[in-house]
py3Dmol code that shows the C-alpha trace and the ligand (Angstrom):
import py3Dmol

protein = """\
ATOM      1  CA  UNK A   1      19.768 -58.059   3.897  1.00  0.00           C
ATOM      2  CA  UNK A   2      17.823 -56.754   0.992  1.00  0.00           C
ATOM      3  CA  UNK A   3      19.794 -58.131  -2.242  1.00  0.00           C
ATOM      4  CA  UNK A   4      19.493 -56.485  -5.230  1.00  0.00           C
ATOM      5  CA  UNK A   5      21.057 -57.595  -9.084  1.00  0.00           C
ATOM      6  CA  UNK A   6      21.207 -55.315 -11.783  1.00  0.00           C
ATOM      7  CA  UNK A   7      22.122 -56.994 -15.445  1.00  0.00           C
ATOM      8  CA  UNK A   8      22.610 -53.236 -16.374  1.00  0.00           C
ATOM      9  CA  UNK A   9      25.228 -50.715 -14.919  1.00  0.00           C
ATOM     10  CA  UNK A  10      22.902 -47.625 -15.416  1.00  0.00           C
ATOM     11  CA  UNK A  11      20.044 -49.702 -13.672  1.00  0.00           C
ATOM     12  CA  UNK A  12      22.881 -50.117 -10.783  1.00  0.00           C
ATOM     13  CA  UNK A  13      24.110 -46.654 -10.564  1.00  0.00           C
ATOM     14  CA  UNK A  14      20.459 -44.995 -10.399  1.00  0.00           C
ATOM     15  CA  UNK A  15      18.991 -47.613  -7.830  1.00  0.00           C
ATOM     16  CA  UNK A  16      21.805 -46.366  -5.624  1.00  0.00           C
ATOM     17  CA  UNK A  17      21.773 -42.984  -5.934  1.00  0.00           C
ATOM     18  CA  UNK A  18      18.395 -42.988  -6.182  1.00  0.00           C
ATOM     19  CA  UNK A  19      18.107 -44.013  -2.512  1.00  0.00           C
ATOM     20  CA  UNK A  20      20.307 -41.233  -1.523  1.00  0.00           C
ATOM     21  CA  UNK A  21      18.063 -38.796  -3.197  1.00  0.00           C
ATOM     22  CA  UNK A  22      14.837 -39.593  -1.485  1.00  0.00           C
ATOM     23  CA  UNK A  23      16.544 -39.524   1.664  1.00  0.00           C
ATOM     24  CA  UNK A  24      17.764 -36.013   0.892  1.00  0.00           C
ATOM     25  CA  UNK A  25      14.771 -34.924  -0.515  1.00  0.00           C
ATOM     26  CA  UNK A  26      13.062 -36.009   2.476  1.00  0.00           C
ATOM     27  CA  UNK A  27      15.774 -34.879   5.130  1.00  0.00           C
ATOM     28  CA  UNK A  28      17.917 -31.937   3.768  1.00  0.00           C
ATOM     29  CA  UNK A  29      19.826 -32.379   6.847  1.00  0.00           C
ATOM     30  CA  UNK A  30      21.066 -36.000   6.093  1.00  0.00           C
ATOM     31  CA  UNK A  31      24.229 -37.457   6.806  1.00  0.00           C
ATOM     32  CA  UNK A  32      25.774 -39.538   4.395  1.00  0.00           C
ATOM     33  CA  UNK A  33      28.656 -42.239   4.926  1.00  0.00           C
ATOM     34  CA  UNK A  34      30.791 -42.389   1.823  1.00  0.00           C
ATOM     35  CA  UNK A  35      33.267 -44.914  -0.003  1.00  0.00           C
ATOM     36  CA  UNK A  36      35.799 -43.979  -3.121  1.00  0.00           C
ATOM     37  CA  UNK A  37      36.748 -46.884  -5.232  1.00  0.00           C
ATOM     38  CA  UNK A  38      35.706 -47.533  -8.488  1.00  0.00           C
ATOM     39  CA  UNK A  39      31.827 -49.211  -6.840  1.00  0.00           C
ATOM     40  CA  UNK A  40      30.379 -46.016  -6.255  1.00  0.00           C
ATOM     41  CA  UNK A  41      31.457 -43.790  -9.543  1.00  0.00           C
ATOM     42  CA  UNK A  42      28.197 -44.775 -11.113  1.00  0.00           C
ATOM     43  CA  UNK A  43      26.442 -43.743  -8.601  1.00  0.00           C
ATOM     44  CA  UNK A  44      28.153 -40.039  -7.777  1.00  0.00           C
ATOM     45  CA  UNK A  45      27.842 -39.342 -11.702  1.00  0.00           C
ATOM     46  CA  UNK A  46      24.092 -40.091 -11.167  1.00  0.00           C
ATOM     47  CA  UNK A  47      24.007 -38.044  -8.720  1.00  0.00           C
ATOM     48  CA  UNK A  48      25.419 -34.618  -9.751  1.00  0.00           C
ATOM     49  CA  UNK A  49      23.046 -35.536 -12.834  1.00  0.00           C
ATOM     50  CA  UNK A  50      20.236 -35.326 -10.695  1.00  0.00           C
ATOM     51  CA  UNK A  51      21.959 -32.390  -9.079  1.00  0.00           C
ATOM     52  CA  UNK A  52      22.264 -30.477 -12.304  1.00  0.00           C
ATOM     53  CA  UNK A  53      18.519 -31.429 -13.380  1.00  0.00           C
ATOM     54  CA  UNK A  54      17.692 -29.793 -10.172  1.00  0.00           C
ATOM     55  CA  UNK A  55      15.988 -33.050  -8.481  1.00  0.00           C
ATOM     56  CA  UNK A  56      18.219 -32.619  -5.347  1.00  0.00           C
ATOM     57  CA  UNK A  57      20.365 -30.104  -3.040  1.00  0.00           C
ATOM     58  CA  UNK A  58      23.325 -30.823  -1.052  1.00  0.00           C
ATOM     59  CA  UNK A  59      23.450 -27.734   0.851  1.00  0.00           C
ATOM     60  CA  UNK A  60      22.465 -28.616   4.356  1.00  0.00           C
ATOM     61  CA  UNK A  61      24.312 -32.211   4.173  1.00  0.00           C
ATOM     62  CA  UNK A  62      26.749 -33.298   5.595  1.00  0.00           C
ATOM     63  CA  UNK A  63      29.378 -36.322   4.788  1.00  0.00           C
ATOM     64  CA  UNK A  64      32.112 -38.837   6.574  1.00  0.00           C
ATOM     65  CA  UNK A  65      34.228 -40.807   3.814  1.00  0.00           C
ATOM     66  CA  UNK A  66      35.203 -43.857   5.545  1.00  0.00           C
ATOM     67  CA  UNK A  67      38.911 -43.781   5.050  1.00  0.00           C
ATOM     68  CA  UNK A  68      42.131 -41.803   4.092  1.00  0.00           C
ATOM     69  CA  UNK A  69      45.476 -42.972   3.581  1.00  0.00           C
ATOM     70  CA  UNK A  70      47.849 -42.131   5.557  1.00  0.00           C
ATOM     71  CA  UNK A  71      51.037 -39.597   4.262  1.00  0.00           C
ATOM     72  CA  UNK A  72      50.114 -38.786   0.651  1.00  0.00           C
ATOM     73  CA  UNK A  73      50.722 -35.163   0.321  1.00  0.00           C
ATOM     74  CA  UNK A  74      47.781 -32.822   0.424  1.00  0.00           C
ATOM     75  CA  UNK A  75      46.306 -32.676  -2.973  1.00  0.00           C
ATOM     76  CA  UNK A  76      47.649 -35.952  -4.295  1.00  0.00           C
ATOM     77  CA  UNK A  77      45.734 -37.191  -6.766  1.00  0.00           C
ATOM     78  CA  UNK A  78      45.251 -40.249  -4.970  1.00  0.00           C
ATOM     79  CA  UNK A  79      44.700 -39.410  -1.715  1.00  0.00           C
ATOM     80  CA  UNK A  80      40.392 -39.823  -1.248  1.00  0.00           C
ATOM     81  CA  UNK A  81      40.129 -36.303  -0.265  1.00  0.00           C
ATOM     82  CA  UNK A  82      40.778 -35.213  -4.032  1.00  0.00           C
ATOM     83  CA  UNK A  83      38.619 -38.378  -4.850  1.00  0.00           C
ATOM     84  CA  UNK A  84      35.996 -36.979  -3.548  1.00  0.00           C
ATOM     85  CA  UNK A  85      36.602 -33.626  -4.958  1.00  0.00           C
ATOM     86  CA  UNK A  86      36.737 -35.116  -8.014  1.00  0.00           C
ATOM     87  CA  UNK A  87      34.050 -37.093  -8.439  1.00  0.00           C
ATOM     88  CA  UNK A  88      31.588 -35.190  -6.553  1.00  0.00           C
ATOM     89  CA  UNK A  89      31.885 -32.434  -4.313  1.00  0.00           C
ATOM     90  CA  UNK A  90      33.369 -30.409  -6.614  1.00  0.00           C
ATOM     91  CA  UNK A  91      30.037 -30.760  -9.094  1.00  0.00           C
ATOM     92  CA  UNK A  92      27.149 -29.976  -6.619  1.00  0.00           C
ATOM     93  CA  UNK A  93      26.183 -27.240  -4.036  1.00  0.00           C
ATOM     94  CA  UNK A  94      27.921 -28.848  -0.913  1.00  0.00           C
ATOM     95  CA  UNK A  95      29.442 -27.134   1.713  1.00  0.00           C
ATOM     96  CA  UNK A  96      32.616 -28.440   1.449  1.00  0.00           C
ATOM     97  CA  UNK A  97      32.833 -27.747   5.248  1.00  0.00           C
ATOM     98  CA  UNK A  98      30.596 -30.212   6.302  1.00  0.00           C
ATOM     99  CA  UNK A  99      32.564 -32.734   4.377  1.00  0.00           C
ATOM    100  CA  UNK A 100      34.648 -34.823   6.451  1.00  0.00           C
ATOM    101  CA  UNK A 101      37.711 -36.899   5.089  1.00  0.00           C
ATOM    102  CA  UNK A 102      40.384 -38.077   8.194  1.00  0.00           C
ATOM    103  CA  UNK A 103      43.261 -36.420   7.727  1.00  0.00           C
ATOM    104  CA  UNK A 104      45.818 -38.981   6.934  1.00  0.00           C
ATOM    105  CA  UNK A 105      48.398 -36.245   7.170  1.00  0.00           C
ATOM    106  CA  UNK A 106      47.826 -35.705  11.109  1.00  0.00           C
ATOM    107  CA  UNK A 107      50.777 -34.934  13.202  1.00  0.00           C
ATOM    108  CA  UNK A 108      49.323 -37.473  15.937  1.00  0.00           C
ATOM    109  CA  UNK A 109      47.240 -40.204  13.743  1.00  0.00           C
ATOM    110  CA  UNK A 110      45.886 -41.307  16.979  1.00  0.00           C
ATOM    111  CA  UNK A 111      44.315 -38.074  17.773  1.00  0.00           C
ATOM    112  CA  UNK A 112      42.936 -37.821  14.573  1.00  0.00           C
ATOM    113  CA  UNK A 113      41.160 -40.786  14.879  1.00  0.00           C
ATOM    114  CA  UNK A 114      39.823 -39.765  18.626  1.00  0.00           C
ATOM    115  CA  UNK A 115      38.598 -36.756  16.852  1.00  0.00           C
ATOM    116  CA  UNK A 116      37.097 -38.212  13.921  1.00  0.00           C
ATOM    117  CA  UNK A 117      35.099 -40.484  15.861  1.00  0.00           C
ATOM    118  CA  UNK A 118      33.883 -37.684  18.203  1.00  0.00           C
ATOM    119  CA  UNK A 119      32.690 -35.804  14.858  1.00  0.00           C
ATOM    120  CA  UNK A 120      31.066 -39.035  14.028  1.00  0.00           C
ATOM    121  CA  UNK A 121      29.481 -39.086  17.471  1.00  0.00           C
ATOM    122  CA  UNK A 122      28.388 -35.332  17.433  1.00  0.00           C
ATOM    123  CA  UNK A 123      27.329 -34.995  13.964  1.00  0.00           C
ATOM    124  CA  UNK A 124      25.696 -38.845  13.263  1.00  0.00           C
ATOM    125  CA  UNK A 125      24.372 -41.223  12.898  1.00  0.00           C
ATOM    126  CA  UNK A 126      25.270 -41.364   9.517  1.00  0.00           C
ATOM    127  CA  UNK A 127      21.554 -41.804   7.725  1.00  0.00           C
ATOM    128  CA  UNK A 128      23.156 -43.682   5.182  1.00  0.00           C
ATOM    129  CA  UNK A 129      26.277 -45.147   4.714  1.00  0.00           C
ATOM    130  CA  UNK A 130      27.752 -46.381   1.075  1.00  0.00           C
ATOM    131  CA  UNK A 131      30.047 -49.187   1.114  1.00  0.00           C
ATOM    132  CA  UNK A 132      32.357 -50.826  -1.062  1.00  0.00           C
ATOM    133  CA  UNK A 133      33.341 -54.515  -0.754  1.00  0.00           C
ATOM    134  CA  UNK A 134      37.402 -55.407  -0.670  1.00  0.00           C
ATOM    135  CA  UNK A 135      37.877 -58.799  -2.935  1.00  0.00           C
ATOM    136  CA  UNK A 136      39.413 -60.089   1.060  1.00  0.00           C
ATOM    137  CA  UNK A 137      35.882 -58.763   2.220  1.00  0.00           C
ATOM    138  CA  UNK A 138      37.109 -55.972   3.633  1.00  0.00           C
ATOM    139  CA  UNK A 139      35.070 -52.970   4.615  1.00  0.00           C
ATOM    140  CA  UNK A 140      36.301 -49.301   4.863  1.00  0.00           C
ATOM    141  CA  UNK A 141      39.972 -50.412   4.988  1.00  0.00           C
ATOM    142  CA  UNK A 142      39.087 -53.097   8.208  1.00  0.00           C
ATOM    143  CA  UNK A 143      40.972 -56.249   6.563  1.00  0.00           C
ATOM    144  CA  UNK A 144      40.232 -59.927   7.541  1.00  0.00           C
ATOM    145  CA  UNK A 145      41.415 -60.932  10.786  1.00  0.00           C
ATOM    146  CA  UNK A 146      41.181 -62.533  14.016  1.00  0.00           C
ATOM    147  CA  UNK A 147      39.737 -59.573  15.541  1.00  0.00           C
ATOM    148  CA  UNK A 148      38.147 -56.233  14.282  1.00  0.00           C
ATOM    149  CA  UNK A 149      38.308 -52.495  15.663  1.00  0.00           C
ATOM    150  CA  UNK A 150      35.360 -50.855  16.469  1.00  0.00           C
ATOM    151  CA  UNK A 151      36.097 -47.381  16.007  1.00  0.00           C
ATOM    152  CA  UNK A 152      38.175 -45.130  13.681  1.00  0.00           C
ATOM    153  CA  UNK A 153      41.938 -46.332  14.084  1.00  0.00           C
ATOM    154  CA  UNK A 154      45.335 -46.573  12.063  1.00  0.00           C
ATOM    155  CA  UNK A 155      45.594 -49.814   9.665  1.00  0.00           C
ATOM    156  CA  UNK A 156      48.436 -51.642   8.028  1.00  0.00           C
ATOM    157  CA  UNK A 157      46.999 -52.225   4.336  1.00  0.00           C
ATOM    158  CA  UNK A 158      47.602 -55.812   3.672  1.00  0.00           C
ATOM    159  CA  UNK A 159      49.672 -56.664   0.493  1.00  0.00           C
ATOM    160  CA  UNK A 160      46.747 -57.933  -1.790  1.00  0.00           C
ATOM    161  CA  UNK A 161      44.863 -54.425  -0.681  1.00  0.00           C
ATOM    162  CA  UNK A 162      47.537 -52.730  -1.935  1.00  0.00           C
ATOM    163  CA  UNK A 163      48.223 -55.137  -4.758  1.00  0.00           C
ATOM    164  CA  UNK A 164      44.297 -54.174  -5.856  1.00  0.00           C
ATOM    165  CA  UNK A 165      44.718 -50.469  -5.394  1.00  0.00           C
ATOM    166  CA  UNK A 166      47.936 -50.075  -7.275  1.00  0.00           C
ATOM    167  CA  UNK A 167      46.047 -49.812 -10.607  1.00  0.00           C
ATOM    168  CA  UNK A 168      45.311 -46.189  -9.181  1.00  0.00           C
ATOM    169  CA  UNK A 169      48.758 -45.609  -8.765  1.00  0.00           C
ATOM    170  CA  UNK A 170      52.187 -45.268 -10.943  1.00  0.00           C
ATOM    171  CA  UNK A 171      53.814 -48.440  -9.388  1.00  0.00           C
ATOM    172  CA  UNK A 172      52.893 -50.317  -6.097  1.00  0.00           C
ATOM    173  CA  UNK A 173      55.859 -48.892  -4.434  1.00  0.00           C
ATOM    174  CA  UNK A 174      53.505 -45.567  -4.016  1.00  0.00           C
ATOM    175  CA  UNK A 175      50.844 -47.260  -2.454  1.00  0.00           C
ATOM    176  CA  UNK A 176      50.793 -45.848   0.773  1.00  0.00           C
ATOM    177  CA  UNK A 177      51.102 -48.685   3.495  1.00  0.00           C
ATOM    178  CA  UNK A 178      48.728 -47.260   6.227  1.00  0.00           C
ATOM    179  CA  UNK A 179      45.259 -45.794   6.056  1.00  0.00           C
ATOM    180  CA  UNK A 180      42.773 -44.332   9.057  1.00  0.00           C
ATOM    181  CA  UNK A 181      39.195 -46.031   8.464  1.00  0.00           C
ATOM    182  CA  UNK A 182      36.468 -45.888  10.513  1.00  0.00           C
ATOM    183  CA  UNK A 183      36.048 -49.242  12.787  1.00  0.00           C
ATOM    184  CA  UNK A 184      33.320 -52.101  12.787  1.00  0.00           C
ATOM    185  CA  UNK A 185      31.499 -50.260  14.815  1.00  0.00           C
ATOM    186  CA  UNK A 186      31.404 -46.825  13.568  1.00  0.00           C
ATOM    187  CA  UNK A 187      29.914 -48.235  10.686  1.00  0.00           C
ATOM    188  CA  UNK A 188      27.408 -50.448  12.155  1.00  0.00           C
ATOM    189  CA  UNK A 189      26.075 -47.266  14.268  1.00  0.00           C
ATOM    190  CA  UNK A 190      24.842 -45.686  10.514  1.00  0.00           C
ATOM    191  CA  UNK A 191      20.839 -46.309   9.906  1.00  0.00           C
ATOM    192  CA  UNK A 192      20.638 -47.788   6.785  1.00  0.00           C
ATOM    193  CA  UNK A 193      23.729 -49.718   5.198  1.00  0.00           C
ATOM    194  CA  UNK A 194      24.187 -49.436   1.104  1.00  0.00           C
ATOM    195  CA  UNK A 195      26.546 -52.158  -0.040  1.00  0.00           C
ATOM    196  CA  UNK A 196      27.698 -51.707  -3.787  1.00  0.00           C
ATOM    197  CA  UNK A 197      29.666 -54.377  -5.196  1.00  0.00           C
ATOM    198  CA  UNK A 198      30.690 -54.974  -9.302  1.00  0.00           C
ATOM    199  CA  UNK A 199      32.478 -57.672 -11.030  1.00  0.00           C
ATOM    200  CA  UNK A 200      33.147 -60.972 -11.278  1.00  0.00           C
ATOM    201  CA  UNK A 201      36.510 -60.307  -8.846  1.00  0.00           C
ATOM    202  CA  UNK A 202      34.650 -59.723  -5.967  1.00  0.00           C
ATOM    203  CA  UNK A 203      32.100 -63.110  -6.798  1.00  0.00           C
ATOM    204  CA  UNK A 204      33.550 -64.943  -3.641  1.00  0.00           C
ATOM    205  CA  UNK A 205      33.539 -62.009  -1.160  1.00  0.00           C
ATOM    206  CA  UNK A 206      30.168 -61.270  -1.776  1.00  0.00           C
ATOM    207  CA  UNK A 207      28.859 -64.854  -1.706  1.00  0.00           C
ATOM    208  CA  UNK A 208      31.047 -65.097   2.046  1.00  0.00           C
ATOM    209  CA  UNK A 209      29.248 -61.452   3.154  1.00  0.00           C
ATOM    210  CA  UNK A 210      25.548 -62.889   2.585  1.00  0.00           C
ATOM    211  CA  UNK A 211      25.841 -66.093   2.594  1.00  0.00           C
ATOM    212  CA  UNK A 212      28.882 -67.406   4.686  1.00  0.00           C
ATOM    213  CA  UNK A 213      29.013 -67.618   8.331  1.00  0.00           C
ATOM    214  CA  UNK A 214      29.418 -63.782  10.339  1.00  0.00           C
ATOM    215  CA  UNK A 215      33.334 -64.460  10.756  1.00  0.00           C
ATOM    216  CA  UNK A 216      35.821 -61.054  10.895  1.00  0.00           C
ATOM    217  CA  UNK A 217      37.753 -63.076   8.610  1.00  0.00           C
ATOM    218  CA  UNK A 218      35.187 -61.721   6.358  1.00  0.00           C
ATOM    219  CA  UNK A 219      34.789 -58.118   7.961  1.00  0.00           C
ATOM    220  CA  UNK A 220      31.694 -57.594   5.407  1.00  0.00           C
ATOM    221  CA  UNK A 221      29.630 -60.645   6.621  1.00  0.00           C
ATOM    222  CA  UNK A 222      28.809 -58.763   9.892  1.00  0.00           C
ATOM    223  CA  UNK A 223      26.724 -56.629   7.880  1.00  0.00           C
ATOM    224  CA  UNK A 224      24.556 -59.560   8.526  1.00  0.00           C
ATOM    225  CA  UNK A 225      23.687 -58.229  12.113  1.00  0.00           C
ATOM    226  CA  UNK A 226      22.766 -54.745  10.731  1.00  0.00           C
ATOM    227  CA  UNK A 227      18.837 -54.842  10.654  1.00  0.00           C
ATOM    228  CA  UNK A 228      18.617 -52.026   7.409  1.00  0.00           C
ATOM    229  CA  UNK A 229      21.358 -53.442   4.989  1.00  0.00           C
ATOM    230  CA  UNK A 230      20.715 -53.250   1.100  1.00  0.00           C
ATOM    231  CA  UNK A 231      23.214 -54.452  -1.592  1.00  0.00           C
ATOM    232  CA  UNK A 232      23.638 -53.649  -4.766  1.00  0.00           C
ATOM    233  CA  UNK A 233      25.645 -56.347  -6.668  1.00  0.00           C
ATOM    234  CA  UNK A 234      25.993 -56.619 -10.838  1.00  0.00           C
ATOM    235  CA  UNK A 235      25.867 -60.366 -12.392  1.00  0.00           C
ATOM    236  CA  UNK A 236      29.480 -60.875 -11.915  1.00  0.00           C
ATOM    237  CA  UNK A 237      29.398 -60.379  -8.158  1.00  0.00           C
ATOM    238  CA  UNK A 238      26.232 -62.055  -8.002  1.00  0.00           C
ATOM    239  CA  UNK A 239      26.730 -65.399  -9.824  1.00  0.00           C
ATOM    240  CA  UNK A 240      27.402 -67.028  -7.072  1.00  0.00           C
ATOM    241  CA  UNK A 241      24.417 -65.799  -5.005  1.00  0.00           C
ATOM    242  CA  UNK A 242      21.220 -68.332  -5.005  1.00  0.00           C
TER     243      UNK A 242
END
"""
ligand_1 = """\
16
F6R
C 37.032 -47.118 -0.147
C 36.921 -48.281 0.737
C 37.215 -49.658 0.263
C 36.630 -49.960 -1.116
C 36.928 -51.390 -1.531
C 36.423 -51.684 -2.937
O 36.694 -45.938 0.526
O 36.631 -48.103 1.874
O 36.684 -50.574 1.190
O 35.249 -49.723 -1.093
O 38.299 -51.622 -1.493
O 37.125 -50.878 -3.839
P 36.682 -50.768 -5.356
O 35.335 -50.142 -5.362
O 37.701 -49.862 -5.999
O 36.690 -52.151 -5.902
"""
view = py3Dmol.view(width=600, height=400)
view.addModel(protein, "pdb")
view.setStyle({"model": 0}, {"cartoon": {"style": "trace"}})
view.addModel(ligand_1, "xyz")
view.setStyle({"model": 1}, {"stick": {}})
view.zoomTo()
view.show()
């Protein structure tokens, strides 16, 4: 793993999406994994500025978000599809057909995850995939636990999850109990891994992803097996990194 600490949050958010723009300017084509959370915001505005000052196109791109949850209506605020919307795609020249969210709003949720993962398989490898760290160490939505799924599946969000995503949200009761996230594995298949983690909540989980043993109790600390893995951590994440 290639660590990386930034004392400065503009230093953070252009190191990241500065990586994505080489690899676009260098492969149109790419395909790019993507998280929402509040990690990667830095790095989309950076992004569509670089967009808007010309230094990079979108056009030919094409991008899987890690995970939806499930039953939010279409167009809720919250839901990761308008996320994404939000923060990005709706700022640069993407084709917002070759953006792919799962569709936590399937009839058959196990379909959609067959199908997602065939996408993932016909389209990918992802190039490069972004990923936020869970203060349980969790990965796309794959919490800590005796065992991990390797491709795209249907999740039970564990309390604290929801707990930490309820700031998003009027109350906790609307925190949807369910998501569809890509597996273990689907993740693992992407080329290069970009790990983004801020603030002093997520200290522990980061120190237990590098530096703990590789236990799914800590889905992140398998990114130790990935042989292109770069993180991105601020001084509060980091301070407990040697
Ligand atoms: C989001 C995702 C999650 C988040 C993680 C950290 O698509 O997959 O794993 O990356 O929960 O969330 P933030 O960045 O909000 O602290």
């Amino acid at each position: 793993m290639n660590i990386m600490k930034f004392e400065n949050d503009n230093d953070f958010a252009r190191t990241g999406s500065g990586l994505i723009v080489s690899l676009l300017q260098s492969n149109p084509k790419a395909v790019l994994g993507l998280a929402t959370g509040s990690s990667p915001l830095g790095v989309y505005a950076e992004l569509i500025e670089m967009y808007r000052k010309k230094l990079v196109s979108f056009a030919k791109a094409t991008t899987f978000n890690l995970d939806e949850y499930v039953g939010l209506p279409d167009g809720h605020s919250q839901s990761y599809r308008s996320f994404m919307n939000q923060h990005l795609f709706d700022h640069i020249n993407i084709d917002i057909s070759n953006t792919y969210v799962p569709n936590g709003n399937a009839e058959n949720l196990q379909q959609e995850c067959v199908s997602y993962e065939k996408l993932l398989e016909d389209l990918g490898p992802v190039d490069l995939q972004l990923l936020g760290l869970g203060s349980n160490g969790h990965i796309g939505f794959n919490e800590p636990d005796i065992s991990l799924t390797s491709k795209t599946h249907v999740v039970d969000l564990l309390e604290e999850t929801r707990q930490a995503n309820a700031r998003f949200f009027n109350s906790i009761d609307e925190v949807p109990k369910q998501a569809i996230t890509m597996g273990i594995g689907s993740i693992m298949k992407a080329k290069q891994i970009v790990l983004l983690v801020r603030g002093e909540e997520k200290a522990e989980a980061m120190y237990r992803t590098v530096e703990g043993p590789i236990t799914t109790e800590c889905p992140a600390s398998l990114l130790q097996s990935h042989p292109n893995v770069v993180v991105l951590v601020d001084k509060g994440a980091g301070k407990w990194l040697k």
